[in-house]
N, C-alpha and C positions, 0 to 999 in steps of 0.2 A: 327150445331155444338154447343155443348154445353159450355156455359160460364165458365169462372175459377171462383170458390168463394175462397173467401180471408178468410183464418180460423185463421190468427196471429193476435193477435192485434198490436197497432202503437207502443207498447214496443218493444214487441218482434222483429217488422220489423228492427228498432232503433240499438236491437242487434246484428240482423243478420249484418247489415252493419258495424258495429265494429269488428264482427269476423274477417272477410275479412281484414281489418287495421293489425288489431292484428297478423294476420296470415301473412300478409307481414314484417311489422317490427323484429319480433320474428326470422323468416328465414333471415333477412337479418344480426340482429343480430349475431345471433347463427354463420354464415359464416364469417364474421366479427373477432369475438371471436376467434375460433377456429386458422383461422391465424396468431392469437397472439402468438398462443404457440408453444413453441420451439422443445417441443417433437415429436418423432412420434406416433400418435394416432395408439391403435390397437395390439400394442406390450406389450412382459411385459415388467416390472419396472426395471431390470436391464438393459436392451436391451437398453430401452428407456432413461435410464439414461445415456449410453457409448455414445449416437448421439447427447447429448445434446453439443452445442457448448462451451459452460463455464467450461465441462469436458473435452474437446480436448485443452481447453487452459491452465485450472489447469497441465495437463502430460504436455505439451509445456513446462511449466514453471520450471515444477519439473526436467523434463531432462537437462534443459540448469544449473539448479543449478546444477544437479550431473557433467555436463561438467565444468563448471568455479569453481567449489570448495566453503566449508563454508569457508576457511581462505581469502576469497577475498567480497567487501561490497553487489557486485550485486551479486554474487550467495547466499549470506544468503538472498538476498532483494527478489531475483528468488523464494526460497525454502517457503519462508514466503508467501509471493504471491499465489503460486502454491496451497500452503494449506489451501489459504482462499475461492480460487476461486471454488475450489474443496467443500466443505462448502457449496458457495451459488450455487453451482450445484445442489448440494442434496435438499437443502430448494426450488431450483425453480421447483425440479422435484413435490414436496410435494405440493408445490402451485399450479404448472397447473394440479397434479391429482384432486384437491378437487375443481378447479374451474371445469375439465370436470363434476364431480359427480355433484355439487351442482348448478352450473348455465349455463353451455353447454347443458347438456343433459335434462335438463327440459324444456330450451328453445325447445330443439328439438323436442321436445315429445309433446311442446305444439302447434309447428306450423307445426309439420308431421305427427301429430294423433289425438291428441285430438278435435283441431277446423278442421280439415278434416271429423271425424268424425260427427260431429255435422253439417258440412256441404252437409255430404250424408243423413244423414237423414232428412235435411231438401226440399232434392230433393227427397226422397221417399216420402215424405208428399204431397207433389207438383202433384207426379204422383197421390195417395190414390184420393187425389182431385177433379182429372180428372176424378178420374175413376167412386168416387158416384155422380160428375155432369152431366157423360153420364150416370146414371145409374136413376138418375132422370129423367131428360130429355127422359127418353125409359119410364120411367113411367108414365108421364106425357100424352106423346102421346098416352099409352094403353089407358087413360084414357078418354080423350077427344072422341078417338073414341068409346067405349066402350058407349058413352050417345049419340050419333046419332044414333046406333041401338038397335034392343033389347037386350036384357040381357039376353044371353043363358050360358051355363057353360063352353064352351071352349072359350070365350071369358073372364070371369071372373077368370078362375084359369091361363090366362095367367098375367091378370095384378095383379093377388096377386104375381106369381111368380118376376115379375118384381118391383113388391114393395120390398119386400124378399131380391131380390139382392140388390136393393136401400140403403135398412136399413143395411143389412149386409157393404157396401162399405163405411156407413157411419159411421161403429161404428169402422172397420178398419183406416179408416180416424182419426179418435177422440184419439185413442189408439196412433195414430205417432205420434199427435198433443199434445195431453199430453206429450208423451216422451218428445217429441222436445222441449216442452219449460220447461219442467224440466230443460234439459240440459242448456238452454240457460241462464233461471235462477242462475245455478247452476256454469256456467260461469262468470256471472257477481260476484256471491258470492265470486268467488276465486278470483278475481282479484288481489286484496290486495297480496293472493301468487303469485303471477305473476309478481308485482311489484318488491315482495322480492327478486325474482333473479338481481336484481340489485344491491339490497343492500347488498345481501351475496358478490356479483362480489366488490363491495368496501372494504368490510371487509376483506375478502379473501386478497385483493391487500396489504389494511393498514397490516394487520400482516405479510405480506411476508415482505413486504418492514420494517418491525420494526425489525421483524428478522435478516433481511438484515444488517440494521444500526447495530444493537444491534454486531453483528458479525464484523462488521468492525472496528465499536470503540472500539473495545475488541484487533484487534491487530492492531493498528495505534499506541497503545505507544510500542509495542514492535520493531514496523519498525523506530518510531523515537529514540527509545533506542541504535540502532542498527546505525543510525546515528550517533547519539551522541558520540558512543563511537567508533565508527572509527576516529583512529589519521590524517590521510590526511584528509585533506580538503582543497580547493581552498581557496587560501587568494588574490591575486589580484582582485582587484573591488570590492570586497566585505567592508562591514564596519568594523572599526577598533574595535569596540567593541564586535561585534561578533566574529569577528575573534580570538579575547584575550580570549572571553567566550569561544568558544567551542575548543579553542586548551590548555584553562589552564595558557596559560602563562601572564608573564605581559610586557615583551616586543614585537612587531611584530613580526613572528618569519623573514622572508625578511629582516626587518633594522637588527636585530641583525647578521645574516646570512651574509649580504654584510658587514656592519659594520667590522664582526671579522675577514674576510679576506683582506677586506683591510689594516686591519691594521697588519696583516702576509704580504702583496705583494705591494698595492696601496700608501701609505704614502709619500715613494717620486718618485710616478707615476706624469712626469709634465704634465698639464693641465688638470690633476680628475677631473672628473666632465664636465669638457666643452668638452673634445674630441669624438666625436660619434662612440660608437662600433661598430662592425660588428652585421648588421641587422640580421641575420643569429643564431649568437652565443648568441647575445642580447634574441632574440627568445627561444631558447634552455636553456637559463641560465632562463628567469622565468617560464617555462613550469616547468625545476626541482624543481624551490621553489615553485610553486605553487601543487607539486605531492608529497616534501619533499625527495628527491632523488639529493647529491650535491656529485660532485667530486671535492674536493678544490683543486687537484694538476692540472685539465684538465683548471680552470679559473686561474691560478696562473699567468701564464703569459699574461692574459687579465686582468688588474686591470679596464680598461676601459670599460669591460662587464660589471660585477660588480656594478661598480657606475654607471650604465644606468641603470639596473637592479632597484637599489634602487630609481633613481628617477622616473623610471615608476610606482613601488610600491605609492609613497606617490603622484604622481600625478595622478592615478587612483582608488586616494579612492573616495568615494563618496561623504565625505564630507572633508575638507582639515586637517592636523593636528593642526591647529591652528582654525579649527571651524568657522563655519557660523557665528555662534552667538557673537563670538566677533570679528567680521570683523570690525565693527567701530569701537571700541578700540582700535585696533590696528594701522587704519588708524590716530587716532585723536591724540595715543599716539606720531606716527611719526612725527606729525607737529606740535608738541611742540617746541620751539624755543631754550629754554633754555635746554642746555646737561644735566644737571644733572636732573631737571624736567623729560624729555624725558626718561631717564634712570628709575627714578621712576615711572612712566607712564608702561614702558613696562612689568617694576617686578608687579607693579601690577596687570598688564594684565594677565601674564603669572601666578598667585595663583589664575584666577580665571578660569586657564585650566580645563574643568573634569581629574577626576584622571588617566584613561587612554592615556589621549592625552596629559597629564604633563609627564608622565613618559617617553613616547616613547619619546618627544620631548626635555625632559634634557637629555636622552638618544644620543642622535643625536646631540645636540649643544656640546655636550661635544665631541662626535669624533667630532663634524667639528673644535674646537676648537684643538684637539690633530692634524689633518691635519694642522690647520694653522703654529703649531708648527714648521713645515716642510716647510714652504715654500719659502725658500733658493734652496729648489729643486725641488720641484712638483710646481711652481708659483702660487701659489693658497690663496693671500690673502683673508684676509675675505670679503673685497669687490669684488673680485672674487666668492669668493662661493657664497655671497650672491645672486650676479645676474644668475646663473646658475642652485642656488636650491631656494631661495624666490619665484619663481612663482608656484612652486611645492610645497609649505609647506602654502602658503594661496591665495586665489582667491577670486573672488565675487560672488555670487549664482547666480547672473544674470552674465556673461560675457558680455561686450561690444567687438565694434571688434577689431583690429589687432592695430590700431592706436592708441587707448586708454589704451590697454595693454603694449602696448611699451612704451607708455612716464607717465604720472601722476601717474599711478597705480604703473607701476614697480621702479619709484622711491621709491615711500614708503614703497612700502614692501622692496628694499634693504637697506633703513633707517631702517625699523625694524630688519633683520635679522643679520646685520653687527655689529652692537654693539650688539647683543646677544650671536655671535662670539667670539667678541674683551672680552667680558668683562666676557665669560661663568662663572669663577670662582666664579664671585659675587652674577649672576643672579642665580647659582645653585651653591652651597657651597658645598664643600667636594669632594672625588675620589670616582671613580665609575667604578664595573667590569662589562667591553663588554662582557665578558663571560658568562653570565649570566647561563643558562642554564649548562654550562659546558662541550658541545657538539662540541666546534668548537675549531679552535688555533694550531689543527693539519695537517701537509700537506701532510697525508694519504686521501684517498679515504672516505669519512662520508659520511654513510646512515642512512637517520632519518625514513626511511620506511622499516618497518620491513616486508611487503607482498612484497616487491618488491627487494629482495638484491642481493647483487651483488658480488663477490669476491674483497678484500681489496687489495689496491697498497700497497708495501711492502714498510716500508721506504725508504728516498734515504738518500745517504750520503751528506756529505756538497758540497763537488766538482759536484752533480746534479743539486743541489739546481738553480734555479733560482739568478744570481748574479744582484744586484740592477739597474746599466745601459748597462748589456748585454740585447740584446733584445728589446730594447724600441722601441716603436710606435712610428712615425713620427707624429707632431700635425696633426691633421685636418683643414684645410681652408674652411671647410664648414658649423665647426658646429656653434651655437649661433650669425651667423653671424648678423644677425638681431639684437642682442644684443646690440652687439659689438659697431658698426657704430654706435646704438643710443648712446650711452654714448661716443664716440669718440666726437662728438657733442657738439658746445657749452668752448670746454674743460675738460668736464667732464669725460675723461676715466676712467671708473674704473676699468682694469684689469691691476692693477698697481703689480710693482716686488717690495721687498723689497729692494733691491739692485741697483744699477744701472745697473752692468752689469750681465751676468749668462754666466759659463764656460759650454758649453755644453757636456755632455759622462763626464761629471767630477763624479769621483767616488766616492762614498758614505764613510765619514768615519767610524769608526769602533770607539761607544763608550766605557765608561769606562767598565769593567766588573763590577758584579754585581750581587748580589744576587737577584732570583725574586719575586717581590711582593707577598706575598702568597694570596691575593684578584684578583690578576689579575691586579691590577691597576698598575700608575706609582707609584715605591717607590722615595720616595726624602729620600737621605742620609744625607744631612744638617744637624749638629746640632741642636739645639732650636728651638724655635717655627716654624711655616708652614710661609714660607713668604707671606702667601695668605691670606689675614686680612677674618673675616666672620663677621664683621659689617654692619647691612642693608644701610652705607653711599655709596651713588655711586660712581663711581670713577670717580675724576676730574682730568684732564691732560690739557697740554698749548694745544697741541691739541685735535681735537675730537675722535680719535682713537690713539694717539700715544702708545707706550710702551714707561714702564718704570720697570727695571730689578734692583735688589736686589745688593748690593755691593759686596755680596760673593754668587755665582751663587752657584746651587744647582747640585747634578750632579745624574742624571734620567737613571736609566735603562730601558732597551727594551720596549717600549710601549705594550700593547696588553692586553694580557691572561695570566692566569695560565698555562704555560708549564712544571712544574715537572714533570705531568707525561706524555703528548704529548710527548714532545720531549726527553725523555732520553737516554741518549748515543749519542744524538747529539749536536752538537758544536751550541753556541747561534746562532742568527738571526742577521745579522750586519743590523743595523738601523744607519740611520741619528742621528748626536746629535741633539739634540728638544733643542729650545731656552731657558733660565729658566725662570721659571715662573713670573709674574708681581706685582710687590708690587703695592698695592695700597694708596695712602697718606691718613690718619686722616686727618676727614673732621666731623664737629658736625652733632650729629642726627639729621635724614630728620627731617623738618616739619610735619604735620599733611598733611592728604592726601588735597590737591585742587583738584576743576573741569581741568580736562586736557581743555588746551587752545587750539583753531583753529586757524591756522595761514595761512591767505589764499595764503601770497607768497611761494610756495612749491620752486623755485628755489633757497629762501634765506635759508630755512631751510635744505636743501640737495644741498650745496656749494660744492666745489669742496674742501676745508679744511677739511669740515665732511664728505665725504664718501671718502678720501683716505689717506692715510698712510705718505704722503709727502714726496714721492719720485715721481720719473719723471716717466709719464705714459710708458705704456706699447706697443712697437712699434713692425712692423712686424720683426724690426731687433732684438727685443729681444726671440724672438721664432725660430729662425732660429737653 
């Protein structure tokens, strides 16, 4: 048998065995690859663009826009969508055709022909090899025998012949051999392009993908445009600033909302505020504010929706209306010892509201102060509202638990809230229209959603009209009960009546007539000047909250709104007479500001003298 001769040298072997690598890698790649793309290989371009998934979802999108309509926010958001997805259909088809062209198929080419190739011929080499080793080897033995005997001519022209083949097998051998490492050569030389399919495959990717971006930041301000100027939007839980930004307005639109009907229905609603609505109606009443869809005449006879309504508003804001940030002011200012200190304490706390949480919140002490007016018949002193709505209007960012929220904390903040109440006039100077907007005050049917409308309730006459104690609500014994009992405690009730005793079903009188404010506001018909001083002195009184009323009382028409044109051809709103307003005594200009003092007895500075009215507390026989 004839031996193999080795005709590669140690490069070329070197190469051969990198082919092999290379040639697995490349197919494995290439399979790899291919599975990436979303198309179906093989087809044409249109074909292949309807299978692409991004184009089944662009139509998805586009048809559910044509079903939900442009005049609704998801079917513009649907249509927008649909046409971008649509977009990066097109772009992915443009991408995975130029990666098949540019780096699928040369991968292919290089590990299903090219090194295939070069590995057949290096098996025809292999064979050539064989063939001029045995072709030597037959030469060889002519030869050897050929010198044991003599040298005759049929002996001679056998081994030329056999040479002949030899040389012939070896220059076919040389000829593969050449080839073959040309090629292999010629392998190595390209590798560089072999690399390149990589780096096209990253290229290829960054421009899709830039594309891509470039395309979508192109319509992201048209979708937030499109946001933006849709009038609904959620305002529970949300921030109060945002809220004001992107609905334009400068009150809440919720406080004003509840505000201006309570002061159409709730005013001498008794126990506002503290009676618990029906869960139910409660539900339904801030679904509408939150969607901006209100039927004033469906809550007319709930005033006690309403005001859960608003205390859920400001007690699920994110941050409270009196702000994080001056949570210790407000604490430090309450344990100031001295009333009139205290009082300048809290005015200065309250100029250093940001301007939106000043507005809503003068906004709001001024109806709780027009409430308190009332409270001959809704019982709702200001020590009453206080404890009811103070843990709603400020908390601590850390909450402690149930224990510490009921005693230390919720005294203070009903030291803060109560004389901001008692004293609204001073702490915010001037009348002020609940109406703001203009939008409300009527006891028709109001929709503030123009996508969502409804048919309008026709006015009713006066004899429809809700009469002030037909219909009332039975209090609740369940609600703030926790409250309650804490400040029962000690002495300290403070769900004190003005009065001693309260007639119950006693009927509302019917104030003077009157012409109405044309702000909305209360007009006072008084002569001369406003009995309500606008000097920064605080008002001092022998007690800590008492009133003190003007010698010639003032006489107030209907609280609210502008009704000229709401209510035309209908008979006034009989309201409660509201108490007149509060003189306040000349007292020389504050001082210069001082460090608010810490006073660490909290039960001295929130006595039983300061946080009530000095009347006798409030018993279950007064609710009855």
């Amino acid at each position: 048998r004839a031996e193999k001769t080795e005709v590669l040298s140690e490069d070329l072997l070197q190469v051969e065995k990198r082919l092999e690598l290379v040639k697995q890698v490349s197919h494995s790649t290439h399979k790899k690859l291919t599975a990436c793309l979303q198309g179906q290989q093989g087809v044409d371009v249109d074909k292949r663009s309807k299978k692409l998934p991004l184009t089944s979802l662009a139509q998805c999108l586009v048809e559910g826009a044509l079903v939900l309509g442009d005049d609704s926010l998801q079917g513009k958001m649907l249509k927008i969508c649909g046409e971008t997805q649509d977009r990066l259909a097109q772009e992915l088809l443009l991408f995975e055709l130029q990666i098949e062209r540019d780096v699928a198929e040369p991968l292919y080419t290089l590990a299903e022909v090219e090194i295939p190739n070069i590995q057949k011929q290096r098996k025809h080499l292999a064979k050539l090899v064989l063939d001029m080793d045995s072709a030597r080897a037959r030469w060889h033995q002519s030869s050897k025998s050929s010198t044991l005997t003599n040298k005759d001519t049929p002996t001679g022209a056998k081994a030329d012949a056999l040479r002949e083949e030899m040389e012939e097998a070896a220059n076919r051998m040389e000829i593969c051999r050449d080839q073959l490492s040309a090629d292999m050569y010629s392998f190595v030389a390209k590798e560089i392009d072999y690399a390149n399919y990589f780096q096209t495959l990253i290229e290829v990717q960054a421009e899709y993908h830039k594309k891509s971006l470039e395309l979508l930041q192109n319509v992201l301000p048209q979708i937030k445009a499109q946001q933006e100027s849709w009038v609904e939007k959620p305002c529970y839980g949300k921030p109060l600033e945002e809220h004001l930004t992107l609905s334009g307005r400068e009150i809440a639109f919720p406080i004003e909302a509840c505000v201006t009907m309570l002061l159409d229905y709730g005013l001498q609603e008794e126990g506002l505020f503290r009676v618990a609505p029906s869960a139910s109606k409660l539900k339904k009443l801030k679904a509408s504010l939150d969607c901006g869809v209100l039927d004033f005449q469906e809550y007319s006879a709930d005033p006690h929706a309403i005001a859960g309504a608003l205390k859920s508003y400001l007690r699920e804001l994110p941050e409270p209306l009196l702000t994080f940030d001056l949570y210790e002011d407000w604490i430090q200012a309450s344990n100031i010892a001295d009333q009139d200190k205290r009082l300048q304490a809290l005015l200065s706390t309250c100029e250093n509201l940001p301007t939106a949480n000043s507005n809503n919140f003068k906004y709001l002490i001024k109806f709780l102060a027009k409430l308190n007016e009332y409270q001959d018949y809704n019982k709702m002193s200001p020590g009453n509202i206080a404890i009811v709505l103070g843990p709603n209007l400020l908390w601590a960012h850390t909450e402690g638990n149930m224990t510490e929220m009921m005693t230390t904390v919720s005294l203070q903040i009903v030291a803060i809230i109560e004389p901001l109440i008692q004293h609204a006039d001073w702490f915010f100077p001037g009348e002020i229209d609940f109406n703001v907007t203009g939008n409300y005050g009527s006891p028709v049917h109001t929709n503030h959603n123009a996508n969502y409308s409804s048919m309008p309730s026709p006015d009713l006459d006066q004899s429809d009209r809700r009469q002030p104690d037909q219909s009332r609500r039975p209090l609740s014994v369940a609600t703030d009960n926790m409250m309650l009992e804490f400040y029962k405690k000690d002495g300290c009730v403070r769900f004190i009546c003005s009065h001693s005793r309260y007639v119950s079903k006693k009927l509302v009188p019917i104030p003077p007539k009157g012409p109405y404010s044309p702000s909305g506001c209360v007009s006072d018909l008084s002569p001369g000047p406003s009995p309500v001083s606008l000097s920064p002195t605080p008002p001092s009184t022998p007690s800590s909250y008492s009133f003190s009323y003007p010698q010639s009382g003032a006489v107030l028409t209907s609280p609210g709104h502008n009704h000229s044109q709401t209510l035309t051809g209908t008979l006034p709103k009989s309201r409660p007479m509201p108490k007149p307003p509060r003189h306040r005594p000349n007292l020389p200009p504050p001082q210069p500001p001082q460090p608010l003092e810490h006073t660490p007895g909290l039960l001295d500075t929130l006595s039983t003298e300061s946080m009530s009215t000095g009347t006798k507390p409030l018993t279950s026989g007064n609710y009855q």
